[in-house]
C-alpha positions as CSV (number, residue, x, y, z in Angstrom):
1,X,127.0,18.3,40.3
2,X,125.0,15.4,39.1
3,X,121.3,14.9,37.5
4,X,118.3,13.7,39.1
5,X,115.7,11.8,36.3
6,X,112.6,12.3,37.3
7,X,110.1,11.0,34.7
8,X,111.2,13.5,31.3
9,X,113.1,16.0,33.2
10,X,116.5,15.8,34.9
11,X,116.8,17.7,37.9
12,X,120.4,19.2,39.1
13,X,121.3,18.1,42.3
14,X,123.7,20.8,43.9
15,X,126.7,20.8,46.0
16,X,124.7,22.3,48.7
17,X,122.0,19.6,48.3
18,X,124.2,17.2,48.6
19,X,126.0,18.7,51.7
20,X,122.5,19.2,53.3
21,X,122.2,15.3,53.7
22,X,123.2,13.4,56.6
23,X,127.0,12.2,55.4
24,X,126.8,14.4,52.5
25,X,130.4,16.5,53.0
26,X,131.6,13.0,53.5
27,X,130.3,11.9,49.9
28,X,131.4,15.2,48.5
29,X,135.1,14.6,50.0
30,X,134.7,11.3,48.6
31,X,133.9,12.3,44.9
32,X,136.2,14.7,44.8
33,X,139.1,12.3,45.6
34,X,137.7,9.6,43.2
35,X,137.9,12.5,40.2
36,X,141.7,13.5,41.2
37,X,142.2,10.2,41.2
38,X,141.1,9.2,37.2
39,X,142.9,12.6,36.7
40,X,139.5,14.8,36.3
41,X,141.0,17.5,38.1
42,X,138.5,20.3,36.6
43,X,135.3,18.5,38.2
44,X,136.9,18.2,41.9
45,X,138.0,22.1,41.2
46,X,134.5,22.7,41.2
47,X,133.3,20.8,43.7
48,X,135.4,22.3,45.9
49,X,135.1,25.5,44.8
50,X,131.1,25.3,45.6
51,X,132.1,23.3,49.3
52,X,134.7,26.5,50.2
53,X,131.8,29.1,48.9
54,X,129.3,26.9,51.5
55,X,132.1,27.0,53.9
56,X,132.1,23.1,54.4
57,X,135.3,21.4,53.8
């Protein structure tokens, strides 16, 4: 979903990771709403896709 810079590396930071945090489905819910919202609809697909294949909606 997003990177992580960690010195020369980036690091992926995962739906799942995310959703593992305390108000993480919340920030995920949030994301996904600000994307539809500047019409990058193929971004909050995924997102969601990940959340339903987590089951955490």
């Amino acid at each position: 979903m997003s990177y992580e810079q960690n010195g020369m590396h980036r690091r992926r930071i995962s739906v799942a990771d995310i959703a593992g945090e305390p108000g993480g489905i919340e920030a995920l819910q949030r994301r996904v709403h600000e994307l539809r919202s500047n019409g990058i609809d193929f971004a909050a697909n995924a997102i969601e896709r990940e959340m339903a294949a987590l089951n955490v909606q």
